[in-house]
CHARMM-style PDB file with segment names, atoms N, HN, CA, C and O in Angstrom:
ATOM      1  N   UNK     1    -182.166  46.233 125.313  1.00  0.00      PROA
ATOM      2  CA  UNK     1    -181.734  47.478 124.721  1.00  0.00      PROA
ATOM      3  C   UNK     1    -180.280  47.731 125.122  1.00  0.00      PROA
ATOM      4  O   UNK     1    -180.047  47.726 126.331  1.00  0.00      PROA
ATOM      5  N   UNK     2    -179.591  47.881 124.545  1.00  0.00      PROA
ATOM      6  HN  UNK     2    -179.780  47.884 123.563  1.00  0.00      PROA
ATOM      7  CA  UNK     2    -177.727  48.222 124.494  1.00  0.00      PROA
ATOM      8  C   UNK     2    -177.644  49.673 123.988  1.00  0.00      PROA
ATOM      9  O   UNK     2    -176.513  50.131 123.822  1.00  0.00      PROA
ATOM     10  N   UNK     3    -178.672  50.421 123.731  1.00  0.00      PROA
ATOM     11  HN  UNK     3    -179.591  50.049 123.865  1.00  0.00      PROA
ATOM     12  CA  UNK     3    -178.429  51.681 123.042  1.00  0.00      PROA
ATOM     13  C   UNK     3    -177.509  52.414 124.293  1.00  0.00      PROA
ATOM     14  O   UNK     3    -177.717  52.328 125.504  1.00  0.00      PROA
ATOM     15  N   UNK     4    -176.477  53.125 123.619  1.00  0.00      PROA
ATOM     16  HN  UNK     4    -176.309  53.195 122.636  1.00  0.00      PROA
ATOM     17  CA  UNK     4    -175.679  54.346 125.135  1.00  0.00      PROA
ATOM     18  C   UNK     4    -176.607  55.415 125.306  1.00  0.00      PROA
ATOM     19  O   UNK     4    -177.364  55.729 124.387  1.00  0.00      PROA
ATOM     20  N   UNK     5    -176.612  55.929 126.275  1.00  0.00      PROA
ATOM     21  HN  UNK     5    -175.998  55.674 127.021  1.00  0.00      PROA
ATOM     22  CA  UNK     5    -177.558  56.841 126.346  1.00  0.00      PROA
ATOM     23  C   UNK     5    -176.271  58.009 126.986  1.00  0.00      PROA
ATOM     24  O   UNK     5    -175.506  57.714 127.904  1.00  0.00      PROA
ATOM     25  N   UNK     6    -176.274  59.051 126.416  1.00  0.00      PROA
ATOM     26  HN  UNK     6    -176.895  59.291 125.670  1.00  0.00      PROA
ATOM     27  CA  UNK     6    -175.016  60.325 126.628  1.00  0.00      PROA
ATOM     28  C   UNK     6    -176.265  61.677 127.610  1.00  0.00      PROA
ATOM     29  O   UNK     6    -177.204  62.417 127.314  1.00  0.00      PROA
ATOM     30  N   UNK     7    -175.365  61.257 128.984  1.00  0.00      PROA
ATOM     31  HN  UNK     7    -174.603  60.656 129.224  1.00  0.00      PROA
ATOM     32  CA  UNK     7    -176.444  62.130 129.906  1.00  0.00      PROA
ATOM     33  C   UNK     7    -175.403  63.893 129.931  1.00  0.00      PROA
ATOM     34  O   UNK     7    -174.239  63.603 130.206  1.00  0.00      PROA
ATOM     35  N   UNK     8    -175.478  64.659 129.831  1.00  0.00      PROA
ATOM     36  HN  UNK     8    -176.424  64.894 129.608  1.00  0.00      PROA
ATOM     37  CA  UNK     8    -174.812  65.895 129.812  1.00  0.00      PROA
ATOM     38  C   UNK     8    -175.032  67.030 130.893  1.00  0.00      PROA
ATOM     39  O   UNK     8    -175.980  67.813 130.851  1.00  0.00      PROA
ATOM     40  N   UNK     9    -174.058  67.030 131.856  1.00  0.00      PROA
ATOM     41  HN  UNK     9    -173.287  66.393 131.890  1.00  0.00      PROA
ATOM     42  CA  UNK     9    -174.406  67.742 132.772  1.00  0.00      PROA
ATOM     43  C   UNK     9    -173.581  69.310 132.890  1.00  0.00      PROA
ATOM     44  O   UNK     9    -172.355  69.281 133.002  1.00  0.00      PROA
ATOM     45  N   UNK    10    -174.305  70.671 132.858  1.00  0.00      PROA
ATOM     46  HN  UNK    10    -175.301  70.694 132.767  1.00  0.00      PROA
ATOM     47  CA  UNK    10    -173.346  71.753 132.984  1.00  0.00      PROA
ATOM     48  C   UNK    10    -173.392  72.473 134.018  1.00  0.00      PROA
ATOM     49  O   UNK    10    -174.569  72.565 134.370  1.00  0.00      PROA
ATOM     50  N   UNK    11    -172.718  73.026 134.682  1.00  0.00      PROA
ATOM     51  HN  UNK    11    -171.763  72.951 134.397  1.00  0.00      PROA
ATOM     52  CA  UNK    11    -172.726  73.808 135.693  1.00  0.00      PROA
ATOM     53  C   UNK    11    -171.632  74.858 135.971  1.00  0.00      PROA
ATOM     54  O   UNK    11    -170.444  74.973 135.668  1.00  0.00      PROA
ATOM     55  N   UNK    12    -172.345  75.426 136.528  1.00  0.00      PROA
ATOM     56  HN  UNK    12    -173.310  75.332 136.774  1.00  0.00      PROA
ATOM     57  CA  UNK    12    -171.983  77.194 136.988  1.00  0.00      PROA
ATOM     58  C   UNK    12    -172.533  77.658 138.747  1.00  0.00      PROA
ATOM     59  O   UNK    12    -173.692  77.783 139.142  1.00  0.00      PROA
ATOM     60  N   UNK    13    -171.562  77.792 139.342  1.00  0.00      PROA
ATOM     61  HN  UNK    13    -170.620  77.691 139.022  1.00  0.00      PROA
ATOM     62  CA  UNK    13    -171.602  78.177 140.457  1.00  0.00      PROA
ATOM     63  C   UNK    13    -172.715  77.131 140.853  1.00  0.00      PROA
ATOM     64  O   UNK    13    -173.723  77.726 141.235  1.00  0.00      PROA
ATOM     65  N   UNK    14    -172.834  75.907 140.879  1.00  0.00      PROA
ATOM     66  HN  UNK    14    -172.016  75.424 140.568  1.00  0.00      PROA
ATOM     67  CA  UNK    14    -174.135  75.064 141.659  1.00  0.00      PROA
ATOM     68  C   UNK    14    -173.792  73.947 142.873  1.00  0.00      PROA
ATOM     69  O   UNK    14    -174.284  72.822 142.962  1.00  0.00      PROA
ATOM     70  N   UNK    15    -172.606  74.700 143.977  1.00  0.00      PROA
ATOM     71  HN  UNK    15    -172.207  75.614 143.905  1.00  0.00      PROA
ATOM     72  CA  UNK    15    -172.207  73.909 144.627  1.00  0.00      PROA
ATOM     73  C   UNK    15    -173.425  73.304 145.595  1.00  0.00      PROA
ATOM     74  O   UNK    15    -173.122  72.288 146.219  1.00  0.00      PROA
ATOM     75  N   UNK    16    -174.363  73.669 145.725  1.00  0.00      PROA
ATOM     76  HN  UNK    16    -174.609  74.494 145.218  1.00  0.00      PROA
ATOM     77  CA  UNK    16    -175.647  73.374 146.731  1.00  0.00      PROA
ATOM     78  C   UNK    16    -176.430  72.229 145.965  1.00  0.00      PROA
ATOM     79  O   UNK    16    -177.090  71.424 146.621  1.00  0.00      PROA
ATOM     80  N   UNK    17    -176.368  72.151 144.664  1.00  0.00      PROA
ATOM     81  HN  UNK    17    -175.832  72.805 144.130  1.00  0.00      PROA
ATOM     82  CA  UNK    17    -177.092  71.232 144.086  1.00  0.00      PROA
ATOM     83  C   UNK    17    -176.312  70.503 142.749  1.00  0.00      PROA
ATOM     84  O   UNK    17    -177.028  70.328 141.763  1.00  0.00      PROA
ATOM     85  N   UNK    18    -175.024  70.112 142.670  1.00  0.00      PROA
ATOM     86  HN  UNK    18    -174.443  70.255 143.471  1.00  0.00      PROA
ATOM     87  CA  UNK    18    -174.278  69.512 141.736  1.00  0.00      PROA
ATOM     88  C   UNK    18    -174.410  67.900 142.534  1.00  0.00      PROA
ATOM     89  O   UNK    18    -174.246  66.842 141.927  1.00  0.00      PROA
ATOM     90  N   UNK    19    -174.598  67.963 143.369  1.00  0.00      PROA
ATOM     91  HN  UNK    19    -174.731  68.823 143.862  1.00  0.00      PROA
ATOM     92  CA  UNK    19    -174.235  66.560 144.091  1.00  0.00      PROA
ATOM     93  C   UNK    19    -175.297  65.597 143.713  1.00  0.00      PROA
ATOM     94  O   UNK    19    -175.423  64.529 143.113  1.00  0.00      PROA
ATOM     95  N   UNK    20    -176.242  66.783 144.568  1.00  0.00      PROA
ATOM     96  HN  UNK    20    -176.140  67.651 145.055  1.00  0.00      PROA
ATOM     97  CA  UNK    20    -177.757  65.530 143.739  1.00  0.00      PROA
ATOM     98  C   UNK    20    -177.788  65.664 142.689  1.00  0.00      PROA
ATOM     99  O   UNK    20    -178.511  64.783 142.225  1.00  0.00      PROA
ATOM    100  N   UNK    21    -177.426  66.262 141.970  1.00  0.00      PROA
ATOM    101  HN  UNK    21    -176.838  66.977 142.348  1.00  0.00      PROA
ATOM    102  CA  UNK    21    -177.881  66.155 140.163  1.00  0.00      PROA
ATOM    103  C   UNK    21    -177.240  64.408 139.805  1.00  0.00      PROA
ATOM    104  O   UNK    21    -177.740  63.335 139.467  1.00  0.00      PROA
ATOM    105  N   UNK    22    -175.493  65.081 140.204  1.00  0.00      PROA
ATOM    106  HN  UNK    22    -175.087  65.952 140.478  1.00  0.00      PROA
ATOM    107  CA  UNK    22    -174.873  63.544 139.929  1.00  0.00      PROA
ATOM    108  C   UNK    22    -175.112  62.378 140.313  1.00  0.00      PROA
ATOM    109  O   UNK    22    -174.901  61.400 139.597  1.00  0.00      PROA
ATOM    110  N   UNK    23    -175.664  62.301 141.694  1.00  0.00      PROA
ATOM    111  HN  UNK    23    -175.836  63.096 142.276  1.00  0.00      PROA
ATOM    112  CA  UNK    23    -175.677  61.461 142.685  1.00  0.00      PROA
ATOM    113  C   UNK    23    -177.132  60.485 141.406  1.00  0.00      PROA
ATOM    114  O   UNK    23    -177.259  59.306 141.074  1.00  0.00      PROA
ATOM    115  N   UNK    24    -177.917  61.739 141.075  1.00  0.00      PROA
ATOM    116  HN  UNK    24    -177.814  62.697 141.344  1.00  0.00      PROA
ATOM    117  CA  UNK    24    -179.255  61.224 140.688  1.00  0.00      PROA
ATOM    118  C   UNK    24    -179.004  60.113 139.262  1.00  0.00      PROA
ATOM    119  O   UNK    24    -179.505  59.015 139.018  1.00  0.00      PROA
ATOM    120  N   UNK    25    -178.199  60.793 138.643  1.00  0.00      PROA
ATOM    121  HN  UNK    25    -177.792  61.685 138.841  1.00  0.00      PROA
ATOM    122  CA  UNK    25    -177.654  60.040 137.751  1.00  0.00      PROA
ATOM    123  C   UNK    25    -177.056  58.678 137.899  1.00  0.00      PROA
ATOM    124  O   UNK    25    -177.366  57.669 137.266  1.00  0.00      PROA
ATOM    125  N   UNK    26    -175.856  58.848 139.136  1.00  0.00      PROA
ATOM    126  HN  UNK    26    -175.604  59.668 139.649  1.00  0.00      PROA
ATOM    127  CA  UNK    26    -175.476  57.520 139.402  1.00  0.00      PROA
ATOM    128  C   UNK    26    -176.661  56.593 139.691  1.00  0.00      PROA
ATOM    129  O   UNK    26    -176.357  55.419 139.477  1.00  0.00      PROA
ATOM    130  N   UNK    27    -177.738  56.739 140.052  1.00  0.00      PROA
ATOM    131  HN  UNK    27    -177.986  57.693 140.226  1.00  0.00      PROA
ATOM    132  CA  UNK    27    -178.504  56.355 140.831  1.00  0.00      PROA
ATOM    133  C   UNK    27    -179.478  55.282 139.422  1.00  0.00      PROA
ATOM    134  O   UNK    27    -180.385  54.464 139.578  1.00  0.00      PROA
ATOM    135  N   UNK    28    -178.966  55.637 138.468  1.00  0.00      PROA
ATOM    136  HN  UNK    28    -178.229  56.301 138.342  1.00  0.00      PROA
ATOM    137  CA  UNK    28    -180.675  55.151 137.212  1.00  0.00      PROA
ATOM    138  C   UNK    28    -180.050  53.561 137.094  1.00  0.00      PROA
ATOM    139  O   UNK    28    -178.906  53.108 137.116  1.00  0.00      PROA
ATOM    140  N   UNK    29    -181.481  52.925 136.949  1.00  0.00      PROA
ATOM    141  HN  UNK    29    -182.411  53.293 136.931  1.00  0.00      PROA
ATOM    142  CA  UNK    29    -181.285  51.401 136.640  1.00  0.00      PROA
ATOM    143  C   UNK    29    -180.488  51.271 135.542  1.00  0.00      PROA
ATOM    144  O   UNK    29    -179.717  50.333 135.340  1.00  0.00      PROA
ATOM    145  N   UNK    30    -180.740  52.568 134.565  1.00  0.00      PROA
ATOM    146  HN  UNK    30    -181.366  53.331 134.730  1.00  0.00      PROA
ATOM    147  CA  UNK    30    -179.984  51.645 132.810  1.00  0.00      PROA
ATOM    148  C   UNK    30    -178.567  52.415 133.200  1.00  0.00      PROA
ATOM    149  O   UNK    30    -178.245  53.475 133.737  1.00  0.00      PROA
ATOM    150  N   UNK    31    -177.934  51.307 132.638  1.00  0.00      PROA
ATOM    151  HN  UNK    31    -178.196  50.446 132.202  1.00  0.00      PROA
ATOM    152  CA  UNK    31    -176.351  51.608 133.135  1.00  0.00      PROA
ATOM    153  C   UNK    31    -175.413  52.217 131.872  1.00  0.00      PROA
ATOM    154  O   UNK    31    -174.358  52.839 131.990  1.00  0.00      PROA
ATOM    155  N   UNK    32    -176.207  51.803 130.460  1.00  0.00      PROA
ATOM    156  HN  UNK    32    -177.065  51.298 130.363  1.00  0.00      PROA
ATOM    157  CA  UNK    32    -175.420  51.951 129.434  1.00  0.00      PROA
ATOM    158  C   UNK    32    -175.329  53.504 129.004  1.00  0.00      PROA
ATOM    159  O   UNK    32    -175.632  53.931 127.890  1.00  0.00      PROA
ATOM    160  N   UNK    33    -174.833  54.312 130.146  1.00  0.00      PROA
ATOM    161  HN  UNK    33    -174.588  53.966 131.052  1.00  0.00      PROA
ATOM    162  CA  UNK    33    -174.868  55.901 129.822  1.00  0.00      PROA
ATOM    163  C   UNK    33    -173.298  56.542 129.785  1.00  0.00      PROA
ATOM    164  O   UNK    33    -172.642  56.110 130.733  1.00  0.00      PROA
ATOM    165  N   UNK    34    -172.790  57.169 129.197  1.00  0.00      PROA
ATOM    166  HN  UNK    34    -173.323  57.520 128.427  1.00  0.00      PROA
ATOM    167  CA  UNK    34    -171.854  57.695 128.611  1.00  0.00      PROA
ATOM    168  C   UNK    34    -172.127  59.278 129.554  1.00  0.00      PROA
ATOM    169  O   UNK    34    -172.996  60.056 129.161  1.00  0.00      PROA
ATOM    170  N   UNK    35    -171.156  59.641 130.976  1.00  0.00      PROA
ATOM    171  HN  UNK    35    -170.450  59.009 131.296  1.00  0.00      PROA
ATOM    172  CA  UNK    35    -171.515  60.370 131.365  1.00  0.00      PROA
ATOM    173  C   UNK    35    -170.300  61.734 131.500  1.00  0.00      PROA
ATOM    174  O   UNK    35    -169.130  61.773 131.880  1.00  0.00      PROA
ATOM    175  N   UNK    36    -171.318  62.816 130.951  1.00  0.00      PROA
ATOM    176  HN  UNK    36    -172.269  62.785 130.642  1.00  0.00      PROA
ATOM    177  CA  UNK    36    -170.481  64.038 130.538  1.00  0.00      PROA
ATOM    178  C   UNK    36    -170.695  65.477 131.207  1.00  0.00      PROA
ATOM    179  O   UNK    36    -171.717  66.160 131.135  1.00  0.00      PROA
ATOM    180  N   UNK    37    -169.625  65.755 131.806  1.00  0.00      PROA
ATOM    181  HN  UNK    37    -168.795  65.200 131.864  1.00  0.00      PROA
ATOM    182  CA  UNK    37    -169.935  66.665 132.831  1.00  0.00      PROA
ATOM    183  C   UNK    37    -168.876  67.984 132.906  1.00  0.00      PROA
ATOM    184  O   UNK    37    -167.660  67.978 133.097  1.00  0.00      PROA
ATOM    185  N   UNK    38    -169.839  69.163 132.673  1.00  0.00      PROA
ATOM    186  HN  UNK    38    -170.827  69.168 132.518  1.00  0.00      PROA
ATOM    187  CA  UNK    38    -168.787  70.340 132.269  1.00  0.00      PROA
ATOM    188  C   UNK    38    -169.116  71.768 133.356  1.00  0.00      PROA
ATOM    189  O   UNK    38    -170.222  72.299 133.458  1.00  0.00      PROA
ATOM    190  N   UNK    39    -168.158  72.095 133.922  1.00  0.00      PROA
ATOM    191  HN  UNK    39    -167.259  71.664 133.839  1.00  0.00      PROA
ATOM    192  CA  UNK    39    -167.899  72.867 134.825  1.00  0.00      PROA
ATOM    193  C   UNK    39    -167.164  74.405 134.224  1.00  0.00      PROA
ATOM    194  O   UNK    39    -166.008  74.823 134.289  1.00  0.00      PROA
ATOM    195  N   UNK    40    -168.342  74.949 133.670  1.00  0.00      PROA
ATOM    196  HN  UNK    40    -169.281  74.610 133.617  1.00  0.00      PROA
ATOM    197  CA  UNK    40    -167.936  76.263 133.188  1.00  0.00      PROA
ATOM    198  C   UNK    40    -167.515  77.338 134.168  1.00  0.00      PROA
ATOM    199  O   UNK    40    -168.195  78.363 134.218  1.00  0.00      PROA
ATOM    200  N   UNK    41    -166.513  77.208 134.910  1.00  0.00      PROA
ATOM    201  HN  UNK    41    -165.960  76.375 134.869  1.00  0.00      PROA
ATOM    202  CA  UNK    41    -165.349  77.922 135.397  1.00  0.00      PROA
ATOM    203  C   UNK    41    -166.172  78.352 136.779  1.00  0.00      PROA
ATOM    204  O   UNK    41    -166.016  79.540 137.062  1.00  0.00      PROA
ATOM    205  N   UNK    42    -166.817  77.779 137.472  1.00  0.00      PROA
ATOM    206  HN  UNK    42    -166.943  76.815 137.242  1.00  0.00      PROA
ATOM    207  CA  UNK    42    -167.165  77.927 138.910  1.00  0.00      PROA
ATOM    208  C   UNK    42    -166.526  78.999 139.480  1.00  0.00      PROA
ATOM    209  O   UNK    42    -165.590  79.316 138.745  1.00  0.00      PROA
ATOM    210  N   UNK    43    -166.595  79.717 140.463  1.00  0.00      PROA
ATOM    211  HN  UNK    43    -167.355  79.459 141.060  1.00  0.00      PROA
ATOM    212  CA  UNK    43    -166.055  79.843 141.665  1.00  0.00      PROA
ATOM    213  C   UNK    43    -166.153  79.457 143.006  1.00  0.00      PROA
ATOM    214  O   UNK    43    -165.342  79.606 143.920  1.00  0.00      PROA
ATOM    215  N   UNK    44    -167.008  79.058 142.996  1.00  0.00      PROA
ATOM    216  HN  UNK    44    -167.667  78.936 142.254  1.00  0.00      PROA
ATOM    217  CA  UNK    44    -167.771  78.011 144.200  1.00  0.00      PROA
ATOM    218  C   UNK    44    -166.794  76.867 144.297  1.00  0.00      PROA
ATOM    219  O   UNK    44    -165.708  76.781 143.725  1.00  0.00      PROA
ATOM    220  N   UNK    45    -167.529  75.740 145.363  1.00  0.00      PROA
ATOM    221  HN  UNK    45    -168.412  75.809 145.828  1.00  0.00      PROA
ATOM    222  CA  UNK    45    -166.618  74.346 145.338  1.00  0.00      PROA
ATOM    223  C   UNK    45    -167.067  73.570 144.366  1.00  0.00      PROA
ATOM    224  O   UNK    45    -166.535  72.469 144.507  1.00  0.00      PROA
ATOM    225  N   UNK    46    -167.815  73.581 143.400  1.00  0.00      PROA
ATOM    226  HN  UNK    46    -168.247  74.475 143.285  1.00  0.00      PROA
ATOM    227  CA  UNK    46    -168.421  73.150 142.528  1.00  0.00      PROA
ATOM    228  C   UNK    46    -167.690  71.738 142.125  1.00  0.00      PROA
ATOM    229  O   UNK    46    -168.020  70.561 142.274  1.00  0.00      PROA
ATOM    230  N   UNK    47    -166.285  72.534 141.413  1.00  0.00      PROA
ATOM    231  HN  UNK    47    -166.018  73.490 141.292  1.00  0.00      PROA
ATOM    232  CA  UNK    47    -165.017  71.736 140.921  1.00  0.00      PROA
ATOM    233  C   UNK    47    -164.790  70.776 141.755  1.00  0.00      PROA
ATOM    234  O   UNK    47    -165.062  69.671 141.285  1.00  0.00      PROA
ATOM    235  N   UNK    48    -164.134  70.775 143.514  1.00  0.00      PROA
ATOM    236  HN  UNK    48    -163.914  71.673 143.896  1.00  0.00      PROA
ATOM    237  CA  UNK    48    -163.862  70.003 144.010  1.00  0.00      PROA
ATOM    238  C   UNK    48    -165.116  68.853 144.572  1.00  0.00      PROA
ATOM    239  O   UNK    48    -164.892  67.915 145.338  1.00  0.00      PROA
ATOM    240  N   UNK    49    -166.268  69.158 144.057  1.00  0.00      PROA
ATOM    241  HN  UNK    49    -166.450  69.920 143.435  1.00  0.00      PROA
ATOM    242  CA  UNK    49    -167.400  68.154 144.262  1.00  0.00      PROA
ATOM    243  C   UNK    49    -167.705  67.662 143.111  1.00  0.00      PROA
ATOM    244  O   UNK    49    -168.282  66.628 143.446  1.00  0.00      PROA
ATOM    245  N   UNK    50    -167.713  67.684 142.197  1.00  0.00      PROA
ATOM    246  HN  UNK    50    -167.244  68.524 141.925  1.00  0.00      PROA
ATOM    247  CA  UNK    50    -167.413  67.103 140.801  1.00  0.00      PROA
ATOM    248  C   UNK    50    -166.254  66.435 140.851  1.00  0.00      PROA
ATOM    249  O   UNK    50    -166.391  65.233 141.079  1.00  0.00      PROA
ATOM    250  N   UNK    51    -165.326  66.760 140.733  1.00  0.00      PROA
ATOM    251  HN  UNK    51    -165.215  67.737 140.548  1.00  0.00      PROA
ATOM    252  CA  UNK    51    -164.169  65.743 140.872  1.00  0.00      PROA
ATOM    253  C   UNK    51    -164.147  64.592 142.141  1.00  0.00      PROA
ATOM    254  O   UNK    51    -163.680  63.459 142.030  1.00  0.00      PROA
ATOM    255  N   UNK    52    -164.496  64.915 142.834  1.00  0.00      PROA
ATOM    256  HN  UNK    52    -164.875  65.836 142.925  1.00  0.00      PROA
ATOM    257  CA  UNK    52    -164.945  63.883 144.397  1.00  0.00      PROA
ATOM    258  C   UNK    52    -165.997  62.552 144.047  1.00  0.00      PROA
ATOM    259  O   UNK    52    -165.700  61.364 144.171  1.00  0.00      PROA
ATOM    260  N   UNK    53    -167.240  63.086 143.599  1.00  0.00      PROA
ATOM    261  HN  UNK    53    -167.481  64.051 143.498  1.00  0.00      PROA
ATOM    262  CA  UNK    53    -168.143  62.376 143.058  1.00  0.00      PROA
ATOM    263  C   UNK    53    -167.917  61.295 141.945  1.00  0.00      PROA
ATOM    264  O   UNK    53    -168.084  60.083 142.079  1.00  0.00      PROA
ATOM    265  N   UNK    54    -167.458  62.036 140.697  1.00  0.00      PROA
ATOM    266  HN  UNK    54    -167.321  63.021 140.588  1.00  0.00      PROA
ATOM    267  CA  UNK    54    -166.551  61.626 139.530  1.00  0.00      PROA
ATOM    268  C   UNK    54    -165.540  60.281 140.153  1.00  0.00      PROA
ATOM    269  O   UNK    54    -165.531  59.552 139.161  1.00  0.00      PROA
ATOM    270  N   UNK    55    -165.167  59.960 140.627  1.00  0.00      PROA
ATOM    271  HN  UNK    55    -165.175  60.552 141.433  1.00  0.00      PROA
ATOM    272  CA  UNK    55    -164.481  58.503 141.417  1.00  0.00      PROA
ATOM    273  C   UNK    55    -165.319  57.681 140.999  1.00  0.00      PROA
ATOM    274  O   UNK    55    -165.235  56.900 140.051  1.00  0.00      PROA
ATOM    275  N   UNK    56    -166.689  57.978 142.200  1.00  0.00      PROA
ATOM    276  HN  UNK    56    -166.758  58.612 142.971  1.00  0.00      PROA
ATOM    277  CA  UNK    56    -167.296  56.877 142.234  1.00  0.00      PROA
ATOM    278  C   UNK    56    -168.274  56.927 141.200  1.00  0.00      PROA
ATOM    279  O   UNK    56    -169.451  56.834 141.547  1.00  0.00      PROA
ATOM    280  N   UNK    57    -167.964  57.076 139.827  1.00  0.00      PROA
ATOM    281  HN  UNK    57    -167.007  57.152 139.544  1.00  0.00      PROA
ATOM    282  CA  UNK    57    -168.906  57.082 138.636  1.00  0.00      PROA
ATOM    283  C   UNK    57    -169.298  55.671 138.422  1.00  0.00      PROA
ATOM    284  O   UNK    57    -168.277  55.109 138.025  1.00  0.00      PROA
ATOM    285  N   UNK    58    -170.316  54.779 138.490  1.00  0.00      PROA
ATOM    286  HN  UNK    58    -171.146  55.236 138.812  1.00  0.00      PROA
ATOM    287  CA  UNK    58    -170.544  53.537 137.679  1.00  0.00      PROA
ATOM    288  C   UNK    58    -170.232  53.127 136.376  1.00  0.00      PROA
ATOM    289  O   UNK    58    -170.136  51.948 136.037  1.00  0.00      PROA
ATOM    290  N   UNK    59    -170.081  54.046 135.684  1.00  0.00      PROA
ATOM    291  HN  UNK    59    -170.160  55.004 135.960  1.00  0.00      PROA
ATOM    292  CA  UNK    59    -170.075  54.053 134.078  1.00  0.00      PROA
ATOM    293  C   UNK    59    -168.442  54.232 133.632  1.00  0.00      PROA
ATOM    294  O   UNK    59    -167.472  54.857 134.062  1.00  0.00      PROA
ATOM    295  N   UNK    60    -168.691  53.427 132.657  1.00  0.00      PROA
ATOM    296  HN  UNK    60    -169.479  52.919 132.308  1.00  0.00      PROA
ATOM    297  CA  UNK    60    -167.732  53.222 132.202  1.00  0.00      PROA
ATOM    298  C   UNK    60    -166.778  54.462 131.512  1.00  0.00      PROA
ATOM    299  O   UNK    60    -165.553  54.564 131.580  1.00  0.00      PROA
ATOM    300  N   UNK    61    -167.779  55.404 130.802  1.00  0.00      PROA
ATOM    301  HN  UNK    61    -168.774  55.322 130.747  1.00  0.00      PROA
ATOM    302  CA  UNK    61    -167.407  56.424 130.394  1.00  0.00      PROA
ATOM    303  C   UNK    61    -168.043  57.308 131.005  1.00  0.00      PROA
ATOM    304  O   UNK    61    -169.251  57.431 131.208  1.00  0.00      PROA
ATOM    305  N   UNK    62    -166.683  58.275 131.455  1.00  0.00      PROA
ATOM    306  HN  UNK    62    -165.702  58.176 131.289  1.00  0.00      PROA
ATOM    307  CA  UNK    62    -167.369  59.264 132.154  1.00  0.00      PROA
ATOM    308  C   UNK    62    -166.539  60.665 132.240  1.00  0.00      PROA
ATOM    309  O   UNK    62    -165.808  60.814 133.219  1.00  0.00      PROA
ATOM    310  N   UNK    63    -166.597  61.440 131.507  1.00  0.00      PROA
ATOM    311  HN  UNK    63    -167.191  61.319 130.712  1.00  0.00      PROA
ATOM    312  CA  UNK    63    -165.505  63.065 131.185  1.00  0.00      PROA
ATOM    313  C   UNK    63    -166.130  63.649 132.146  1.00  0.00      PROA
ATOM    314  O   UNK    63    -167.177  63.420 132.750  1.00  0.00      PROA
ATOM    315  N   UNK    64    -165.090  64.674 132.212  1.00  0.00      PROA
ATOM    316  HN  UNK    64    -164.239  64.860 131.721  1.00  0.00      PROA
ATOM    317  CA  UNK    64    -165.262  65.991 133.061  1.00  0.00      PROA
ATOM    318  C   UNK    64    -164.442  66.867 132.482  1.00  0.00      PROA
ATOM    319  O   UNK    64    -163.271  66.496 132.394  1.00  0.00      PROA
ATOM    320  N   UNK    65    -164.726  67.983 132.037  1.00  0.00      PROA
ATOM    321  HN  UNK    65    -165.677  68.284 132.109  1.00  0.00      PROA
ATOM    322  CA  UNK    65    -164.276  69.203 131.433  1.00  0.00      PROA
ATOM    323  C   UNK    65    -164.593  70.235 132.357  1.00  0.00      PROA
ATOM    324  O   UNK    65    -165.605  70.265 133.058  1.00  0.00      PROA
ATOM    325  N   UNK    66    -163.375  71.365 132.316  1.00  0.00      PROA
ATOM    326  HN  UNK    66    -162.553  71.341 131.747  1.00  0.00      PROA
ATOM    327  CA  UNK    66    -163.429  72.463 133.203  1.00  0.00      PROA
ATOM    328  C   UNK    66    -162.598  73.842 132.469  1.00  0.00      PROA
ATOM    329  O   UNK    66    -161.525  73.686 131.885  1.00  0.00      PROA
ATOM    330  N   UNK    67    -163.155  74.957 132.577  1.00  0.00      PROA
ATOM    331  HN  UNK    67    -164.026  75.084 133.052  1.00  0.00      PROA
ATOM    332  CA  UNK    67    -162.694  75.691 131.971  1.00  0.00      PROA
ATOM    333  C   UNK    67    -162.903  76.975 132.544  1.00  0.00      PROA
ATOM    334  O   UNK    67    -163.496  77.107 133.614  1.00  0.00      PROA
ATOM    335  N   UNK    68    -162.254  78.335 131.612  1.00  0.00      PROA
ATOM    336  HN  UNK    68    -161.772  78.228 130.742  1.00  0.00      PROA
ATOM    337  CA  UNK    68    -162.629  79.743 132.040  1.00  0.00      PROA
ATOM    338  C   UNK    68    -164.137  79.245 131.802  1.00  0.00      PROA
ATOM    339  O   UNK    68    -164.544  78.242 131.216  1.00  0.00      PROA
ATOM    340  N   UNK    69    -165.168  80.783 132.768  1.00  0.00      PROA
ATOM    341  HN  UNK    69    -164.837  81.598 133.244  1.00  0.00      PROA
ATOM    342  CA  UNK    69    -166.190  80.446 132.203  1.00  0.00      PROA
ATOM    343  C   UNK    69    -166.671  81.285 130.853  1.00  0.00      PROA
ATOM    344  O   UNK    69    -166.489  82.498 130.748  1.00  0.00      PROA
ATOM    345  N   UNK    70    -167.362  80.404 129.754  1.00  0.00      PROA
ATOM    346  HN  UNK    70    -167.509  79.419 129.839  1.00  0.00      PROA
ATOM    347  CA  UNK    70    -167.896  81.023 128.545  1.00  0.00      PROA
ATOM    348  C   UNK    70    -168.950  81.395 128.505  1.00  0.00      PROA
ATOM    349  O   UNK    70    -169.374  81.816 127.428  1.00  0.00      PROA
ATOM    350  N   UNK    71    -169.771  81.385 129.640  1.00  0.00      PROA
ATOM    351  HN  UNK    71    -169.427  81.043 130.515  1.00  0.00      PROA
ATOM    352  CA  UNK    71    -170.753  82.370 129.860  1.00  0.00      PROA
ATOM    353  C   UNK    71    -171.507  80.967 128.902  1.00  0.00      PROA
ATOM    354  OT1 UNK    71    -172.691  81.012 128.571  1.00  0.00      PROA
TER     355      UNK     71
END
């Protein structure tokens, strides 16, 4: 199977649990995932643990979007 699989991750204030979410992701046997990750305007460290993590992405494709938040 070669299908991409597009995993979508959003978050809001989830500095206590953004890590394992990602971490869990890095973590899956199928590799062919397209990984997308959006940080609706935190105030927490959210941002700087997303971007930290985000390095060591396996995947080839991998965004991060950050913005005011839009609720």
């Amino acid at each position: 199977m070669n299908n991409k699989v597009s995993v979508v991750v959003t978050c809001y204030n989830h500095e206590k649990y953004i890590a394992k979410c990602i971490k869990s992701i890095f973590e899956q046997t199928y590799q062919n995932i397209e990984l997308i990750v959006f940080n609706d305007g935190s105030t927490d460290r959210s941002g700087d643990i997303i971007s930290s993590l985000l390095l060591e992405s396996p995947f080839k494709e991998t965004k991060y979007f950050s913005g005011a938040n839009q609720g």
